[in-house]
N, C-alpha and C positions, 0 to 999 in steps of 0.2 A: 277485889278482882276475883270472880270466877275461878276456881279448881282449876280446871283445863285450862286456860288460858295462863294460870301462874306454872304449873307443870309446864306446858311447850316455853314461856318465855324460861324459866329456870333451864330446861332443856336446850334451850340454843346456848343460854351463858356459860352452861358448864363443859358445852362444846366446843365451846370457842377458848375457853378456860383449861380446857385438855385434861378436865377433870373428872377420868374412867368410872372414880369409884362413883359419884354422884351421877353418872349419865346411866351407868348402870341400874342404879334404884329411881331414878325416874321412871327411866322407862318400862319397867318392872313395875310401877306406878302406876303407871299411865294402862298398860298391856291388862292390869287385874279391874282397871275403868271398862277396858274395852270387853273385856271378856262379861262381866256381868251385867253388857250391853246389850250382848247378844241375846237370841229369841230361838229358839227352838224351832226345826223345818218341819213340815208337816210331814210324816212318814207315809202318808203315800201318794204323795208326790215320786215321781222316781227322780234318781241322784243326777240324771242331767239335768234334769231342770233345776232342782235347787240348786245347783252351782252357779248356773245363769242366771237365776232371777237375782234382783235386787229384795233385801228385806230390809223391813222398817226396824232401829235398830231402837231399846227398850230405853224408854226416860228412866234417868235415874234424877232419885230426888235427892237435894241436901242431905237430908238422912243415909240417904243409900250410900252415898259420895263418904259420908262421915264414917259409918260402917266398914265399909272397903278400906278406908284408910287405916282407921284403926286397925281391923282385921290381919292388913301387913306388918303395921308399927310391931304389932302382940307376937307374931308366926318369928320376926327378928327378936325380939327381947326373948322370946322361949326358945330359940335356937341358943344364943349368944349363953345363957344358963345352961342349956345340954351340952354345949362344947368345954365352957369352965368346969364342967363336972368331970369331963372326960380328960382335961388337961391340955387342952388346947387356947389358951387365955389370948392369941394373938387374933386366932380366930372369932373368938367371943368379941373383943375388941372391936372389929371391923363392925359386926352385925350388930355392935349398938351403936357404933357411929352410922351404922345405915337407917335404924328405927329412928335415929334422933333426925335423922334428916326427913324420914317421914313424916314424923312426928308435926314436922314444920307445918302441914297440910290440914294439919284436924283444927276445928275452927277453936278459934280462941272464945276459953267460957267466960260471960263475964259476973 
């Protein structure tokens, strides 16, 4: 199954599951998909039109999907390290149970 379509189905289970922490990092998931979907407005255009128009929004490829993911999985396990440094282990705790759940995402090597 497709990335997105496994994120929205995981996204409804974990909502219906009442399960903050994991709807949390989906969607924080899903939001760093959408953002490096986005495309750049052409600057001079002025700002009401680009609000109005519709733009085409940027394919991401397998690769790109796999990069992104990783990209969050690494930003959690390097927090989760900077907070055990700092002596907060319960903190650290969470943010690798949040990478591990990312983790889920990045295609399996075979």
């Amino acid at each position: 199954m497709p990335i997105r379509q496994r994120l929205k189905a995981d996204l409804a289970a974990a909502i219906r599951e009442k399960d903050a922490a994991r709807v949390a990092v989906l969607r924080t998931l899903m939001g760093a998909i959408a953002n490096a979907e986005a495309v750049e407005l052409d600057p001079t255009q002025p700002r009401e039109v680009q609000g109005r128009a519709e733009v085409p929004r940027r394919r991401l490829s397998a690769d790109d999907l796999s990069r992104i993911v990783r990209r969050e999985a690494d930003d959690r396990w390097g927090a989760a390290d900077e907070y055990e440094r700092r002596g907060r282990p319960d903190e650290a705790a969470r943010l690798r149970r949040d990478a591990e759940v990312v983790e889920r995402y990045l295609p399996r090597s075979s």
